[in-house]
C-alpha positions as CSV (number, residue, x, y, z in Angstrom):
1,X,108.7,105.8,76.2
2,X,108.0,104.3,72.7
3,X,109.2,101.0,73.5
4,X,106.7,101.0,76.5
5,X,103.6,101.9,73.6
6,X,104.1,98.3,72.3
7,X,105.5,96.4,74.9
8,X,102.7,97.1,77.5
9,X,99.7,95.7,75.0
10,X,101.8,92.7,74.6
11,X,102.3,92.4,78.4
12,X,98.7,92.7,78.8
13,X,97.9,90.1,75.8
14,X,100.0,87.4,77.2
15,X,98.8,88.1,81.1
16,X,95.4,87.6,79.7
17,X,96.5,84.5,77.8
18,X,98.3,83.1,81.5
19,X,94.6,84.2,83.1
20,X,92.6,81.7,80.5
21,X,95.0,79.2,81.1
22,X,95.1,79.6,84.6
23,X,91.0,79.1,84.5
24,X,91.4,76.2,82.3
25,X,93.7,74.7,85.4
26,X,91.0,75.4,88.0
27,X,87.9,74.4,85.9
28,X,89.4,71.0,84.3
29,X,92.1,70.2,87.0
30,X,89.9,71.2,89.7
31,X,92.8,72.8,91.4
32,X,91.9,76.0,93.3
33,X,95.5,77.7,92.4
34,X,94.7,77.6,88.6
35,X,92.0,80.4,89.8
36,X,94.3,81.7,92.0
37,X,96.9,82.3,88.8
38,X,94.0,83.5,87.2
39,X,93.5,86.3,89.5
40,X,96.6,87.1,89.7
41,X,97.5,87.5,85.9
42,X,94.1,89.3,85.8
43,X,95.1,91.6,87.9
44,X,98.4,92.3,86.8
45,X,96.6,92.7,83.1
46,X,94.9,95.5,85.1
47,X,97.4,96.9,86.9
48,X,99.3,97.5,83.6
49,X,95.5,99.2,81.5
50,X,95.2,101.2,84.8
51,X,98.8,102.5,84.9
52,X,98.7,103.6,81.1
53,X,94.9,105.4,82.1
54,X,97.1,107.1,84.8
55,X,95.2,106.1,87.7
56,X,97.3,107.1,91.1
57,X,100.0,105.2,92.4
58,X,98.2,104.4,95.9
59,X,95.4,102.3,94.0
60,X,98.0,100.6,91.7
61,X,100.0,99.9,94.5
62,X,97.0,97.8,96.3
63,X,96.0,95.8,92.9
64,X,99.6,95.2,92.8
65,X,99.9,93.7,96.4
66,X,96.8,91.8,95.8
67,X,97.8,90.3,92.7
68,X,101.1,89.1,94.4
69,X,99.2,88.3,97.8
70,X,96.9,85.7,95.4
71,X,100.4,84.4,93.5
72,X,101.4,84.0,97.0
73,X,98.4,81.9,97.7
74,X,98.7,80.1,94.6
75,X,102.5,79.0,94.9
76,X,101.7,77.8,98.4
77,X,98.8,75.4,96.8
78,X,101.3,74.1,94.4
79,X,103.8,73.4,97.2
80,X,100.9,71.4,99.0
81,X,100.0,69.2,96.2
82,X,103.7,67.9,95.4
């Protein structure tokens, strides 16, 4: 339980980070899965402050599938534009 006290803010920092970068990708690039990464790592950023505010697991459960459904989009984007 400890280990989880430190490791989530970390977690969180470095999604956020992924999120700027993943912005920085769409805006400069102009490549829509740089927004698309940055949704996703967004929402997992969320997914992590909502589970240690104790929301239900239902409404974690759909940020979670929506993160991964925008990943999803994301990776096929990357496959198109090799």
């Amino acid at each position: 339980m400890a280990l989880s006290l430190v490791v989530t803010p970390v977690a969180m920092l470095l999604e956020l980070v992924i999120c700027v970068l993943g912005l920085y990708v769409g805006y400069t690039k102009k490549k829509s899965y740089g927004y698309l990464f940055a949704v996703t790592f967004l929402l997992f950023a969320l997914f992590d402050y909502l589970g240690q505010a104790g929301l239900n697991a239902d409404s974690l459960a759909i940020v979670n599938l929506v993160a991964i459904l925008a990943a999803l989009a994301g990776m096929y984007l990357v496959l198109q534009d090799t």
